[in-house]
PDB file of N, CA, C and O in Angstrom:
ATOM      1  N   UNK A   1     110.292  89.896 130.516  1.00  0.00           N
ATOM      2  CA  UNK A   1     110.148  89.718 129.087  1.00  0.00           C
ATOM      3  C   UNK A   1     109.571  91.002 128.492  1.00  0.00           C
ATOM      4  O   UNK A   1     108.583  91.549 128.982  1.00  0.00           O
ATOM      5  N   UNK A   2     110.184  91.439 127.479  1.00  0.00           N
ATOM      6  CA  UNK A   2     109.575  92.453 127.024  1.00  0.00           C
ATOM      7  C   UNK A   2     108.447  92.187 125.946  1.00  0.00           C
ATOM      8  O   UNK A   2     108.048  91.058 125.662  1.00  0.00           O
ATOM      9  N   UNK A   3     108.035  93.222 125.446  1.00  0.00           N
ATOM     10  CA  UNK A   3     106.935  92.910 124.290  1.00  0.00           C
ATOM     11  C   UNK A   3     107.694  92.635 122.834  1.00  0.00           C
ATOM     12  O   UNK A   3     107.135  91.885 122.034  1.00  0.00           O
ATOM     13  N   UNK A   4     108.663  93.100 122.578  1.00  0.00           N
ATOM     14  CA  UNK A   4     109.603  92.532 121.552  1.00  0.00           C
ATOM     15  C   UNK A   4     109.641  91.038 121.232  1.00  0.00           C
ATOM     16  O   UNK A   4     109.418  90.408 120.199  1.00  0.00           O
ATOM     17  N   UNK A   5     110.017  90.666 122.539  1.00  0.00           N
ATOM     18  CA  UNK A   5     110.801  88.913 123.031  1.00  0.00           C
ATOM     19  C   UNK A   5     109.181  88.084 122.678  1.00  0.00           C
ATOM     20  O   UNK A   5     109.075  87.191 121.837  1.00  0.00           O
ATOM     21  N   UNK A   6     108.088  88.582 123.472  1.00  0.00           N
ATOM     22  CA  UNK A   6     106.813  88.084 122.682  1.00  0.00           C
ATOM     23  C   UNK A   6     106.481  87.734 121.527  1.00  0.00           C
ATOM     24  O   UNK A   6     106.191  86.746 120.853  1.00  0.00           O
ATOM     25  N   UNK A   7     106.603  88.807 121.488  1.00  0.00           N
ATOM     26  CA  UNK A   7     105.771  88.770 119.745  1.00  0.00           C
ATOM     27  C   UNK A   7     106.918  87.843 118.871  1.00  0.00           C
ATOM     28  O   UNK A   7     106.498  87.138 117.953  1.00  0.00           O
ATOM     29  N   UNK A   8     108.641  87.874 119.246  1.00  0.00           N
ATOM     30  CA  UNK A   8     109.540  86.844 118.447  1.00  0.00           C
ATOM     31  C   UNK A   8     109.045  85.873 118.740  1.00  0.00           C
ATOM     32  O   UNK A   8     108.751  85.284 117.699  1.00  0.00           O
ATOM     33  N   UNK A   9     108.672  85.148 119.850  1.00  0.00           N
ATOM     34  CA  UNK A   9     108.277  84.259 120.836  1.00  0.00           C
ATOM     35  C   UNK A   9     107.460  83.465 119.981  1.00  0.00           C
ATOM     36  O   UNK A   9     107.787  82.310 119.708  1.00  0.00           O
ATOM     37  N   UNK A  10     105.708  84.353 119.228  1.00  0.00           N
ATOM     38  CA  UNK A  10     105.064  84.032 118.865  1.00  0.00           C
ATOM     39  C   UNK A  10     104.712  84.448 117.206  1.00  0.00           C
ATOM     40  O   UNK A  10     103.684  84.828 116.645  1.00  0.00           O
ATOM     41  N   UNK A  11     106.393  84.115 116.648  1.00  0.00           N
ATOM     42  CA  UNK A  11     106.675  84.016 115.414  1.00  0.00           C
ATOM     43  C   UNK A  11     106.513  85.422 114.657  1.00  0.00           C
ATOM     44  O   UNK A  11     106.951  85.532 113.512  1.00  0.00           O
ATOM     45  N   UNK A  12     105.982  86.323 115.198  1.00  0.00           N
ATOM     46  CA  UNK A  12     105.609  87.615 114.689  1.00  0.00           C
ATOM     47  C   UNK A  12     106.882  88.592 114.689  1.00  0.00           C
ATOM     48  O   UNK A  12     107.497  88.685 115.751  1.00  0.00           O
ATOM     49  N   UNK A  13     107.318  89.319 113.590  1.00  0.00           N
ATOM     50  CA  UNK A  13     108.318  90.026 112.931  1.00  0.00           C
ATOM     51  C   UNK A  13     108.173  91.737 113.374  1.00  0.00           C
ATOM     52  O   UNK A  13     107.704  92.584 112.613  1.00  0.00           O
ATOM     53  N   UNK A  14     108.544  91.939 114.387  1.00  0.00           N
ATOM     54  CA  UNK A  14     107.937  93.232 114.994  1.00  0.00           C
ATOM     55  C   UNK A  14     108.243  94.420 114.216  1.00  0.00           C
ATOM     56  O   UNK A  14     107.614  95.466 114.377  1.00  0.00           O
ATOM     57  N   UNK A  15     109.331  94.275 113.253  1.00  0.00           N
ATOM     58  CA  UNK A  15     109.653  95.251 112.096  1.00  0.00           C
ATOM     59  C   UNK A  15     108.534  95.324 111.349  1.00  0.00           C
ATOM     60  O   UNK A  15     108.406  96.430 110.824  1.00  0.00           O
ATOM     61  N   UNK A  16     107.638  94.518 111.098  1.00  0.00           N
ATOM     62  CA  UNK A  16     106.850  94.475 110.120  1.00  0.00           C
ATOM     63  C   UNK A  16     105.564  95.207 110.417  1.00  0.00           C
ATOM     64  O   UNK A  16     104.697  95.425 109.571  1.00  0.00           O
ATOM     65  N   UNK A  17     105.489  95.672 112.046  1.00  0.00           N
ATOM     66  CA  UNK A  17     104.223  96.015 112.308  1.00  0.00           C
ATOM     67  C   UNK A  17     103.938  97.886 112.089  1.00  0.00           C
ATOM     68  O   UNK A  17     104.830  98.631 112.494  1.00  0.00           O
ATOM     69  N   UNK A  18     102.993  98.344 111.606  1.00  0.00           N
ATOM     70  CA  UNK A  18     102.935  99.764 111.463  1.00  0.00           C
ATOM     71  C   UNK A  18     102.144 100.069 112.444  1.00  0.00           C
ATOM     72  O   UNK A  18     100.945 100.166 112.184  1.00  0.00           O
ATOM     73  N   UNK A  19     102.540 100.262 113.610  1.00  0.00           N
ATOM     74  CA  UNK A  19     101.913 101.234 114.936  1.00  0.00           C
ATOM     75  C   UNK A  19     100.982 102.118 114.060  1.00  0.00           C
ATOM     76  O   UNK A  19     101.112 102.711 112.989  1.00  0.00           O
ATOM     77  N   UNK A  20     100.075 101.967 114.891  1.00  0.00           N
ATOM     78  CA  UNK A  20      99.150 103.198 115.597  1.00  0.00           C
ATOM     79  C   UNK A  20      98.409 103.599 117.313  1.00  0.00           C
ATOM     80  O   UNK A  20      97.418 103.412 118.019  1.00  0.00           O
ATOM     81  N   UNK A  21     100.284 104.532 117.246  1.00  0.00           N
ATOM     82  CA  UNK A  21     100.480 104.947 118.610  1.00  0.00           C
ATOM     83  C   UNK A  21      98.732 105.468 119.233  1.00  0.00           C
ATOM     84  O   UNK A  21      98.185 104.906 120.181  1.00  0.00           O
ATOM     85  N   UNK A  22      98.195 106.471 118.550  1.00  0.00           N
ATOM     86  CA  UNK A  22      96.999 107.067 119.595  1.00  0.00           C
ATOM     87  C   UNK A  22      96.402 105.763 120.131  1.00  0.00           C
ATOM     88  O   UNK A  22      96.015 105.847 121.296  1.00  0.00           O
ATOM     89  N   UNK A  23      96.201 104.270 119.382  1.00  0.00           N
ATOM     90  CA  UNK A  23      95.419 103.587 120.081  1.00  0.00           C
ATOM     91  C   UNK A  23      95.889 102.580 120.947  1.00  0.00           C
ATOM     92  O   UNK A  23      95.107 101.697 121.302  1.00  0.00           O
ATOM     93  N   UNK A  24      97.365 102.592 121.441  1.00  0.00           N
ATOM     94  CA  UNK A  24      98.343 101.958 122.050  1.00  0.00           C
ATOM     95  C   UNK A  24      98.587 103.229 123.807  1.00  0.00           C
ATOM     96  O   UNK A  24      99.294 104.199 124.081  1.00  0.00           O
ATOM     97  N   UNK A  25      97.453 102.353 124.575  1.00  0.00           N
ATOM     98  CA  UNK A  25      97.674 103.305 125.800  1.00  0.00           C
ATOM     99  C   UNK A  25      97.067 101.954 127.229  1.00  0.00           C
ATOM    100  O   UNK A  25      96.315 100.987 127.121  1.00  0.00           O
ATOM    101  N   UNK A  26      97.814 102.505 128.423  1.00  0.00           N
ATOM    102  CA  UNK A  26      97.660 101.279 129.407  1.00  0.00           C
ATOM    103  C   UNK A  26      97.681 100.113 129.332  1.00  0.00           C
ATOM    104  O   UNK A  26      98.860  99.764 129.271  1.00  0.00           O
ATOM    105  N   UNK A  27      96.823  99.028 129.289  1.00  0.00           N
ATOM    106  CA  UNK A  27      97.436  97.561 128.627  1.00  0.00           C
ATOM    107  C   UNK A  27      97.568  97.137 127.473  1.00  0.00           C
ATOM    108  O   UNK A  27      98.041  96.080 127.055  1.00  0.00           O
ATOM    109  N   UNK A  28      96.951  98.360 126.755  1.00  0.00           N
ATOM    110  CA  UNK A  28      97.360  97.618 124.763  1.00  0.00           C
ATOM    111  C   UNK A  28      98.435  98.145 124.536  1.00  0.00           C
ATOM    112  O   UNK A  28      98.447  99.282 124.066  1.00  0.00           O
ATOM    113  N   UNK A  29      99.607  97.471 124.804  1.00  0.00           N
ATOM    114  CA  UNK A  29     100.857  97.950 124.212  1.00  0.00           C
ATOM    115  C   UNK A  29     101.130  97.886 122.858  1.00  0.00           C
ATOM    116  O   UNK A  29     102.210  98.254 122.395  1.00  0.00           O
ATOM    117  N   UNK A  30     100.061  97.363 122.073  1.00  0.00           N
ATOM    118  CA  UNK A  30     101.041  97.397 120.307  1.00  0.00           C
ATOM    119  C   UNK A  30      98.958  97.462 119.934  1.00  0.00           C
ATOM    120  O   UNK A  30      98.004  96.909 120.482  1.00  0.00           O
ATOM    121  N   UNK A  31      99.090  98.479 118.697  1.00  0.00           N
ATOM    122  CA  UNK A  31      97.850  98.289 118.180  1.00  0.00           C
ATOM    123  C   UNK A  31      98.435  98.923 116.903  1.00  0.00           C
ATOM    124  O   UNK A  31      99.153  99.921 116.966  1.00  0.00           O
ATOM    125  N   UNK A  32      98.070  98.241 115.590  1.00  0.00           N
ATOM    126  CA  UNK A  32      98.474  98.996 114.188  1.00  0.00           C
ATOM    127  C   UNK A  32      98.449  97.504 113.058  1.00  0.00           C
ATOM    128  O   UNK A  32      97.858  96.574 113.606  1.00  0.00           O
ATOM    129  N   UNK A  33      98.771  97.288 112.187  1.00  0.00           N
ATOM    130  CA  UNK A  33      98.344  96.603 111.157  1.00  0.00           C
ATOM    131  C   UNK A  33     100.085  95.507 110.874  1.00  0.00           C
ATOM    132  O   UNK A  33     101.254  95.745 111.179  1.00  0.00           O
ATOM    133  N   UNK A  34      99.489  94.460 110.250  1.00  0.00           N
ATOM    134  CA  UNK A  34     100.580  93.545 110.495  1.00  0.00           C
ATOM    135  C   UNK A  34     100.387  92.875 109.380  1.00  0.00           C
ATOM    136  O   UNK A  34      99.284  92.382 109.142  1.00  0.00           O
ATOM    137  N   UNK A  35     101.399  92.763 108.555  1.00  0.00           N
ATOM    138  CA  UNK A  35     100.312  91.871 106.596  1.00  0.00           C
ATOM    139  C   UNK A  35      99.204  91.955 106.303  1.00  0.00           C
ATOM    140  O   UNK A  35      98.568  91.000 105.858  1.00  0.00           O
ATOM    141  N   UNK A  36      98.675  93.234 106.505  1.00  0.00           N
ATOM    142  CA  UNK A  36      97.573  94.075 105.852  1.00  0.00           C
ATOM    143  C   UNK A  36      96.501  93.184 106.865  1.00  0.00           C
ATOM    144  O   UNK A  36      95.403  92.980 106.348  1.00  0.00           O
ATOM    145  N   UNK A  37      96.710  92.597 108.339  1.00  0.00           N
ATOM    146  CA  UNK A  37      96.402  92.343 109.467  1.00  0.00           C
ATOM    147  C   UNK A  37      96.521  93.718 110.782  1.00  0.00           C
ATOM    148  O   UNK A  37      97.433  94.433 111.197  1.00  0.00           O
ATOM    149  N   UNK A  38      94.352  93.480 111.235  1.00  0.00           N
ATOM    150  CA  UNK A  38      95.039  94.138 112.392  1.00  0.00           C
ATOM    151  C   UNK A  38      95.916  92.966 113.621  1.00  0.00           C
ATOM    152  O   UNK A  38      95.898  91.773 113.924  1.00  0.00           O
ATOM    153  N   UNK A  39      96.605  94.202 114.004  1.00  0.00           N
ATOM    154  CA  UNK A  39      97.027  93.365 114.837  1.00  0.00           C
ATOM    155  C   UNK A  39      96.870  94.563 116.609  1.00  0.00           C
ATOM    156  O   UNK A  39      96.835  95.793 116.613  1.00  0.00           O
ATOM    157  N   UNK A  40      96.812  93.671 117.808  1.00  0.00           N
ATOM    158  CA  UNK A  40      96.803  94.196 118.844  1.00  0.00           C
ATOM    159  C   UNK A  40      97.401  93.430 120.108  1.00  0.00           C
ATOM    160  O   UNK A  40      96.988  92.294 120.342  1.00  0.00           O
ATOM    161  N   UNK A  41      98.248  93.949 120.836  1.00  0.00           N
ATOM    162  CA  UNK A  41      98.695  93.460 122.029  1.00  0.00           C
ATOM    163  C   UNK A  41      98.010  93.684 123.654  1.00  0.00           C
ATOM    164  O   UNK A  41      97.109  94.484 123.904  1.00  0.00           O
ATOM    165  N   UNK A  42      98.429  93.112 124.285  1.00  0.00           N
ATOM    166  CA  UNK A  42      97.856  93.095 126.023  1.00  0.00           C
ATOM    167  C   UNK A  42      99.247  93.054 126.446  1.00  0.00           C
ATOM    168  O   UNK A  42     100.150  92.393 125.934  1.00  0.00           O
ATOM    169  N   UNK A  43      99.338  94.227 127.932  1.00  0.00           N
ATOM    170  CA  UNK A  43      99.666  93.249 128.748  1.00  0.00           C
ATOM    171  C   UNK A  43      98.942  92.765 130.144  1.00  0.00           C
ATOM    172  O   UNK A  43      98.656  93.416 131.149  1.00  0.00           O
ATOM    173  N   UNK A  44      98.753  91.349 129.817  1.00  0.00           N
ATOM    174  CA  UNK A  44      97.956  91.053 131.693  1.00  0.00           C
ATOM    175  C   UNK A  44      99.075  91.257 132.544  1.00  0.00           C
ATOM    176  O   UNK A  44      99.394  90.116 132.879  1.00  0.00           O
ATOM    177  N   UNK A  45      99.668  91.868 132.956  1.00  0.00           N
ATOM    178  CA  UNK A  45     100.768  91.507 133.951  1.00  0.00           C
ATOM    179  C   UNK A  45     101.466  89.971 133.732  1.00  0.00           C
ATOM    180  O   UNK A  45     102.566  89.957 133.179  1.00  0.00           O
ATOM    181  N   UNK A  46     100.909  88.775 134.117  1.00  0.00           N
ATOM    182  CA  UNK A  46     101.747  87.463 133.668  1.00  0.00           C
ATOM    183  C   UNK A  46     102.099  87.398 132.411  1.00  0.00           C
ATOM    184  O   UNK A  46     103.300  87.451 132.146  1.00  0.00           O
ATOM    185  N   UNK A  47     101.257  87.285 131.503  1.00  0.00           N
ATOM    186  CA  UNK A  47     101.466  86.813 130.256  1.00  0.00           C
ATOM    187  C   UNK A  47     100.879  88.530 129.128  1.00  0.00           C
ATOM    188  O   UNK A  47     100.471  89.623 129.522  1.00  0.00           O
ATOM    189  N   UNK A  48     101.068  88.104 128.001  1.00  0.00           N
ATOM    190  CA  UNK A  48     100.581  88.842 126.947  1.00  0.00           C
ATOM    191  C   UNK A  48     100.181  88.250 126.076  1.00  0.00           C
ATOM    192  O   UNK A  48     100.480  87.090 125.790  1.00  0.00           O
ATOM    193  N   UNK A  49      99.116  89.272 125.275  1.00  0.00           N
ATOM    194  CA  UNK A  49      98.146  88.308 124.923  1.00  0.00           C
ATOM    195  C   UNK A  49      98.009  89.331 123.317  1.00  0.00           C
ATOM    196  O   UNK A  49      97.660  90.498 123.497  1.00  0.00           O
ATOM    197  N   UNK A  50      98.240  88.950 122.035  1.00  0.00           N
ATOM    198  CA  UNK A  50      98.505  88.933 121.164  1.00  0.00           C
ATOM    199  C   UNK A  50      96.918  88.256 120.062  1.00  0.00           C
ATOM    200  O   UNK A  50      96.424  87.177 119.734  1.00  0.00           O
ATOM    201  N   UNK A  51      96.686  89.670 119.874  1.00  0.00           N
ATOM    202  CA  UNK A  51      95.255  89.096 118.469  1.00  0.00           C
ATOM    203  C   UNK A  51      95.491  89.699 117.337  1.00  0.00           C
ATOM    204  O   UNK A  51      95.339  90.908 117.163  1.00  0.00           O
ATOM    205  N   UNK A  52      95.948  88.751 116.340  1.00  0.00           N
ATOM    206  CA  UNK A  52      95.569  89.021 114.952  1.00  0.00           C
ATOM    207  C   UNK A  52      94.864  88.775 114.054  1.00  0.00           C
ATOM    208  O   UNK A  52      94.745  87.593 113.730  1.00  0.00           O
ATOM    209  N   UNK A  53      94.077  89.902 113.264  1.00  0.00           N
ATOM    210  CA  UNK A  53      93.640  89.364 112.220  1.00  0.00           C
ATOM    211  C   UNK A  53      92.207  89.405 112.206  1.00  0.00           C
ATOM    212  O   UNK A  53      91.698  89.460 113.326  1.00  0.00           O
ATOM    213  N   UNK A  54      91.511  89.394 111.332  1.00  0.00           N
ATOM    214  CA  UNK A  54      90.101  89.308 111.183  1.00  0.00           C
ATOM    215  C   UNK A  54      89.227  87.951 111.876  1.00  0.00           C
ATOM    216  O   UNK A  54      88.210  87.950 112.569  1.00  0.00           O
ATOM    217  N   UNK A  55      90.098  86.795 111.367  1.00  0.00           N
ATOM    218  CA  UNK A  55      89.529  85.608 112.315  1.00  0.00           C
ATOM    219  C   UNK A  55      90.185  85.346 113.265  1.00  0.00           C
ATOM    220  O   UNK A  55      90.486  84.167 113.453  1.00  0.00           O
ATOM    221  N   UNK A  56      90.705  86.562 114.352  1.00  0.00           N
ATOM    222  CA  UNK A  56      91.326  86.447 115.601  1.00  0.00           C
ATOM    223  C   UNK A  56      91.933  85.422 115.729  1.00  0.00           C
ATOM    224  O   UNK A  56      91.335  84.609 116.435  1.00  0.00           O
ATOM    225  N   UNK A  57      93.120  85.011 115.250  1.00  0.00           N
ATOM    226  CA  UNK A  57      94.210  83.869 115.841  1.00  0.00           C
ATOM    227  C   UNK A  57      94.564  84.472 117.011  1.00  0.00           C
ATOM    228  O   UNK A  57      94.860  85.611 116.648  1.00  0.00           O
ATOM    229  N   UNK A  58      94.707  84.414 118.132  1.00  0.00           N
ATOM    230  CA  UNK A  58      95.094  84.607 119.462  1.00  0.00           C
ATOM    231  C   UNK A  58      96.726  83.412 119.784  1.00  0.00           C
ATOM    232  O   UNK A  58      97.135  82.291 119.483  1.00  0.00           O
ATOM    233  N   UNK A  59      97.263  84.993 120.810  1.00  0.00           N
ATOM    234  CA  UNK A  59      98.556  83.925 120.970  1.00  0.00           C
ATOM    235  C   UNK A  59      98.694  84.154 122.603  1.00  0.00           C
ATOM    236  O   UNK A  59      98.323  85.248 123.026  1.00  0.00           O
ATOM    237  N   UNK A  60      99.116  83.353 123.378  1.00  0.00           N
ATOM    238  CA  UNK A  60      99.104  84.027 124.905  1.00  0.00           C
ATOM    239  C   UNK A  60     100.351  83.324 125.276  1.00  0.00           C
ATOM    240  O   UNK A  60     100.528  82.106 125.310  1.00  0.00           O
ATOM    241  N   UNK A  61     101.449  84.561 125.633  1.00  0.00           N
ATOM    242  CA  UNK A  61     102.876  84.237 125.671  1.00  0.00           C
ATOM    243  C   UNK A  61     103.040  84.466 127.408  1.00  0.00           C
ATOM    244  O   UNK A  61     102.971  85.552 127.985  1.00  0.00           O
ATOM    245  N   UNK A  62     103.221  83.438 127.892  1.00  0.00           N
ATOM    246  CA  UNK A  62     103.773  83.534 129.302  1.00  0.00           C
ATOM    247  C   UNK A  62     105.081  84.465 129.785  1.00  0.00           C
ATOM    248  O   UNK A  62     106.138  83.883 129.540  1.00  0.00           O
ATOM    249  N   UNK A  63     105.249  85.742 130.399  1.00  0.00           N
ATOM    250  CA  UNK A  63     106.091  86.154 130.526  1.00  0.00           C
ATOM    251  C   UNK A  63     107.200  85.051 131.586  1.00  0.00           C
ATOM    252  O   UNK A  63     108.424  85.069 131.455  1.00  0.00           O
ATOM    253  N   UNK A  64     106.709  84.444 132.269  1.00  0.00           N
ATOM    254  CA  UNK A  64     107.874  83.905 133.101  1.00  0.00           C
ATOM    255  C   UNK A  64     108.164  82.640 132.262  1.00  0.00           C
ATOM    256  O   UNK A  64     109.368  82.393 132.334  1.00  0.00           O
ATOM    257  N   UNK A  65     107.510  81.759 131.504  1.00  0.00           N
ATOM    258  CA  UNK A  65     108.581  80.365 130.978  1.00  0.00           C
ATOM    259  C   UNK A  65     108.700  80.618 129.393  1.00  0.00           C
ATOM    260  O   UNK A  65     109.381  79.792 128.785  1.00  0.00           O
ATOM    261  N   UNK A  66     108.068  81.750 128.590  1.00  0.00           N
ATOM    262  CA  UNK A  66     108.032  81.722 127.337  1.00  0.00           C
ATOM    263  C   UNK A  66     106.926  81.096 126.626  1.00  0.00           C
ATOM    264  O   UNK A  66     106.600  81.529 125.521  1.00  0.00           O
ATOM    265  N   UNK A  67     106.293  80.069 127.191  1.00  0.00           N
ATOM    266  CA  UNK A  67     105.506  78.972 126.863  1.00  0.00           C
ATOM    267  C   UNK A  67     104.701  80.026 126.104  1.00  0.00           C
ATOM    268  O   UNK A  67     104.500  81.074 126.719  1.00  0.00           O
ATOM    269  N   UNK A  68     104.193  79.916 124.829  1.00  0.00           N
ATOM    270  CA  UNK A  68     102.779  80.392 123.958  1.00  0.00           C
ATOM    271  C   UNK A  68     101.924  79.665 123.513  1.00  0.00           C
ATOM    272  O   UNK A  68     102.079  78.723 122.736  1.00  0.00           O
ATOM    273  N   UNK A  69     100.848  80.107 124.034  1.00  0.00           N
ATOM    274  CA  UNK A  69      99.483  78.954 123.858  1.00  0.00           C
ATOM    275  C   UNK A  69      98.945  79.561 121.984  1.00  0.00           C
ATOM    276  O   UNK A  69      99.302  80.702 121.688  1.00  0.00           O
ATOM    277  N   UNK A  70      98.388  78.993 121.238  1.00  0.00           N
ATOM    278  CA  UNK A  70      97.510  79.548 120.406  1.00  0.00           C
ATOM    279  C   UNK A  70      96.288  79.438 120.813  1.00  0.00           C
ATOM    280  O   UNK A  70      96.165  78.440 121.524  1.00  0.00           O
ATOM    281  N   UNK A  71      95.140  80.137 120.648  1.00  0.00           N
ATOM    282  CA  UNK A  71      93.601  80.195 120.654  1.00  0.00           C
ATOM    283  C   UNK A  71      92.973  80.949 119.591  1.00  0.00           C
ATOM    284  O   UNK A  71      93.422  81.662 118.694  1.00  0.00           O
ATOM    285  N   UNK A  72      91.869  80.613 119.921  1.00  0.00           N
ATOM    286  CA  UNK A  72      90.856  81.290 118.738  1.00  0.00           C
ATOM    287  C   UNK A  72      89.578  81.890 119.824  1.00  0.00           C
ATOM    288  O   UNK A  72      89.309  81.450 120.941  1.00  0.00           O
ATOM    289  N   UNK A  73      88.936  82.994 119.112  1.00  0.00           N
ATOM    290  CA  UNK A  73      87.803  83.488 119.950  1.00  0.00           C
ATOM    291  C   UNK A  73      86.877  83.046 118.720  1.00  0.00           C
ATOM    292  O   UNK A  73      86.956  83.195 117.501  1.00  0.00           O
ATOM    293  N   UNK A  74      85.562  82.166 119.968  1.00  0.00           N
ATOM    294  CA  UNK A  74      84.880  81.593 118.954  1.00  0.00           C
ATOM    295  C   UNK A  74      83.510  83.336 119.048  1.00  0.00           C
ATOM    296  O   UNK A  74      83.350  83.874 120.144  1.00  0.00           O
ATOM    297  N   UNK A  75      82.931  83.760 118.074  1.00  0.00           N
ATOM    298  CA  UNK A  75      81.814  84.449 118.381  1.00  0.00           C
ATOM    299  C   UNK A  75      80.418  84.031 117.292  1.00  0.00           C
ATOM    300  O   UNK A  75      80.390  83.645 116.124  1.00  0.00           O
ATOM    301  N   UNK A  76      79.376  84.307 118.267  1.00  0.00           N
ATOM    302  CA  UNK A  76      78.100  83.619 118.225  1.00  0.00           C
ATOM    303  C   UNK A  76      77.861  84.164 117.316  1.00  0.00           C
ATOM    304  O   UNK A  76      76.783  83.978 116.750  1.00  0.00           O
TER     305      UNK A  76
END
């Protein structure tokens, strides 16, 4: 699965995203702004793991069945 097929996966419009390559290196494959959202990618090797936004909506897309979980990071 590529990081494309993800992010369609998990409803996100990859045309829409404005990279910022310098901060896109080893597992953050996508880092740059997304509907005036940051947005940032992972890859864990299995899955990828997708945070947008100021109140971190989290998406975690299984590379082998597609399956995408939503989460939230709760902080103290």
């Amino acid at each position: 699965m590529t990081k494309e097929e993800a992010l369609r996966l998990a409803k996100i419009d990859a045309s829409k995203i404005i990279h910022d390559e310098k901060e896109e290196y080893d597992d953050c494959v996508v880092f740059g702004t997304y509907n005036d959202e940051q947005i940032d990618m992972y890859d864990n090797g299995d899955n990828f793991v997708i945070g947008l936004g100021i109140g971190r909506k989290m998406y975690r897309v299984y590379k082998d069945s597609g399956k995408v979980e939503e989460f939230k990071i709760i902080v103290a």
